[in-house]
N, C-alpha and C positions, 0 to 999 in steps of 0.2 A: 137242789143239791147236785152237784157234780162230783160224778166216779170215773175213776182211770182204772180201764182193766188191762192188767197188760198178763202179754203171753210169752214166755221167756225158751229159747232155744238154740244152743249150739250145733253147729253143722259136726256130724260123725256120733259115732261114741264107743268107748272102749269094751261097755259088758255086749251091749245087745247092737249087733250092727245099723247101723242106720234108723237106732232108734224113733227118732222124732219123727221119720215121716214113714213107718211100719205100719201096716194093717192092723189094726184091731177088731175080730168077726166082725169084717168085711167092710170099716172103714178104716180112715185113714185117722191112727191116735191122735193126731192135734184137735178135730173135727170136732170131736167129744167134750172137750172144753169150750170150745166155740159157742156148741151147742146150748151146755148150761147158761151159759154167759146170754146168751139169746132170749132163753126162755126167761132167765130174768128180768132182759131189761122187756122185752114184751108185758109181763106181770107186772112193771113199774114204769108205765109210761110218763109220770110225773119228774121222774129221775134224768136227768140228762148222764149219759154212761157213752162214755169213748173206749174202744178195744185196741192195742195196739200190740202187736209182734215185735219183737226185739231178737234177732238173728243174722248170725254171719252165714247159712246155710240157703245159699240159690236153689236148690230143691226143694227145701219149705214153703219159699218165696214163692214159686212157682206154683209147688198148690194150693197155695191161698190163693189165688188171682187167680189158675184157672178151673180152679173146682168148686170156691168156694163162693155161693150169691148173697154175699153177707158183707158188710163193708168193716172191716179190719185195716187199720192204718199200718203203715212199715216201716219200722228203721231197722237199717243194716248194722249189724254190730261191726265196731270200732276194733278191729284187729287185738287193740290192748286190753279189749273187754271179755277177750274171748279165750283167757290163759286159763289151766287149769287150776291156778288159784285164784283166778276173780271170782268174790264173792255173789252173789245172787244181789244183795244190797244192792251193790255197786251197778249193777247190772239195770233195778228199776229206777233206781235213781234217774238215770240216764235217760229212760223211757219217759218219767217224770218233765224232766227238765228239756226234751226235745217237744212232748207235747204239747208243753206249756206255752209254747213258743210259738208252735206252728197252728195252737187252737185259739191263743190268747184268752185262756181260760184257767184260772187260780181253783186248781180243786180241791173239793171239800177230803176228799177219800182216795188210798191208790191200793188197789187189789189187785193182788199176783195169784194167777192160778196155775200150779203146776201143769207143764204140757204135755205131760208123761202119767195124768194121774184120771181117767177115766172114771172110777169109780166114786161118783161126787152128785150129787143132787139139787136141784132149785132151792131146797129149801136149806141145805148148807151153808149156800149162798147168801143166804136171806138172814139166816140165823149170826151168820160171820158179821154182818154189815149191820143188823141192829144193834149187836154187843159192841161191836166198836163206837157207834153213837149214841149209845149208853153207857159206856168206861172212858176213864180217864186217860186208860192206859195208851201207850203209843205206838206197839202193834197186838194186832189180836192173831194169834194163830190157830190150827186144827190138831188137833190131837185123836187119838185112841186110845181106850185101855191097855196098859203092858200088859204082855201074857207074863214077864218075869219081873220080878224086883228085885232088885240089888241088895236091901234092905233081907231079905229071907232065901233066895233060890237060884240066886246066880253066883258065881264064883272068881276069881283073880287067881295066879299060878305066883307063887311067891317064894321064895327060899325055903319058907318050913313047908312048901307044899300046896294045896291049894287052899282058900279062904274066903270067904263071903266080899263079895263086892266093899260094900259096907258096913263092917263092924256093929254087932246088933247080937242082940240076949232072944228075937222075938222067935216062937216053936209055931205061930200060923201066919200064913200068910196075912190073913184079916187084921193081925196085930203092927202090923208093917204102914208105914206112909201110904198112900195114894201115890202110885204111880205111871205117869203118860209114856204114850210112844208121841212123837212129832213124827205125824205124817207127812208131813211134805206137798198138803193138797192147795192148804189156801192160806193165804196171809192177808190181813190190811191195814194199812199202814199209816200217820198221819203224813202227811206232806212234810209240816216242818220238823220230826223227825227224820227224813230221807233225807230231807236238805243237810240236817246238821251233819251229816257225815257219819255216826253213829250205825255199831253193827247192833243188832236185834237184841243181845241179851244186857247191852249199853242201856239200854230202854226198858222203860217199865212196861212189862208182858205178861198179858190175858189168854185167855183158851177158848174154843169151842170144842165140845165131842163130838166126832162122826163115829159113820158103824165102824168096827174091825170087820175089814174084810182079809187080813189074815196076811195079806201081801203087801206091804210098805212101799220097796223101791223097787223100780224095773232096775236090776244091776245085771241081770245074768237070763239067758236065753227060756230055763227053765223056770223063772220068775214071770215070764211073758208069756209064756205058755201056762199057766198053772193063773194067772190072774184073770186068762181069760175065760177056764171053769167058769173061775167065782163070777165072773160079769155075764156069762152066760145064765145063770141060776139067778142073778139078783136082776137081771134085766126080763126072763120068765117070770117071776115070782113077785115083784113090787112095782108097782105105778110108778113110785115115783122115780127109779132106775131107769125104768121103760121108758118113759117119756124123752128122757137124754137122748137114747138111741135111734129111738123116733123120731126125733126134731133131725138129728145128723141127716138121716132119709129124708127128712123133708126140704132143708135146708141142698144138697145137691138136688134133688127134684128137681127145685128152683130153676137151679143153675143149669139143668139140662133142656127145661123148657124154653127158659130163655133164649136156648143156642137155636133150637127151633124155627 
């Protein structure tokens, strides 16, 4: 089987300055995704799995090549790919259709891992990629439980006042639908839906759960600070957090003995 990981990043960003290539206790946020990606394909040597960066940001580029002893491929993002409303879609597709080219390799899977989203596991990885090769469905993505639903506990501001999201008789929560958050960590995708040009909800769409760790998007300075608590305590407290963080360390080691 053949998987395309691809790593998605634009140069700047409006909440948190210079998001993409920010420290996260004490590396460098993209690293952390690297990382999983690593431990995985290590765990599945039978898989052939390519990684590839997609970014208009020469500062990213840069430390991938020089910090990182990991082989990660590179496209420069295409100036039109890099508007404030091009899709993410659009974005792997792109990643898709260049690697394909330049690997001459038809792949079976394409998996987008958030580069902003550290808090993510081997076994997330592992759980997203089995359920896609067991559904029929055409992307699979990550979710979390909502803390609210629309359905009972959240509200709209309307003419007469304020009002439940969604119209509903139910007095507990438990009587309300199942409700997700989309996290924003992982997707995978089939190939010939990215080719058809179709956007996500086009396509028939499946879930995996990961933990709530309470903080969704890095949007704002104290979102970044406040996520790195939680990766603090869940990187203390669980192996398999730990191990992400520790491969990071291990993975520049590498790259520092090498310079040696």
């Amino acid at each position: 089987m053949d998987i395309l990981f691809t790593i998605c990043g634009r140069a700047g960003s409006k909440g948190i300055r210079n998001k993409n290539i920010k420290e996260f206790l004490d590396y460098p946020l993209p690293f952390y995704t690297v990382s999983a990606i690593e431990l995985y394909k290590r765990a599945h040597p039978d898989i052939h799995c390519d990684i590839v960066l997609n970014t208009d940001s020469i500062d990213l580029i840069e430390m991938f090549k020089e910090q990182l002893n990991f082989e990660v491929e590179i496209i420069i993002r295409d100036p039109l790919l890099a508007l404030d409303n091009t899709s993410k879609v659009t974005v792997v597709l792109n990643c898709l259709e260049v690697m394909k080219v330049r690997k001459s390799i038809n792949y079976d899977m394409v998996v987008d891992l958030d580069i902003t989203s550290p808090l993510r596991t081997v076994k997330d990885i592992n759980s997203l990629i089995q359920k896609k090769l067991n559904s029929d469905a055409d992307v699979i993505f990550s979710v979390t439980e909502a803390r609210r639903n629309p359905y009972f506990n959240m509200v709209k501001k309307t003419e007469n006042g304020y009002e439940r999201v969604i119209k509903s008789s139910y007095n507990a929560r438990q009587e309300a639908p199942e409700i997700f958050d989309m996290n924003a960590s992982l997707y995978a995708y089939s190939p010939e839906f990215l080719e058809s040009g179709k956007e996500i909800f086009e396509g028939k769409c499946d879930v995996i759960k990961m933990l709530d760790t309470a903080v969704l998007d890095l949007d704002q300075e104290n979102d970044f600070e406040l996520m790195q608590v939680i990766a603090k305590y869940l990187f203390e407290e669980f192996d398999k957090y730990k191990e992400v963080q520790a491969n990071v360390n291990k993975i520049l080691k590498r790259k520092e003995g090498a310079n040696e």
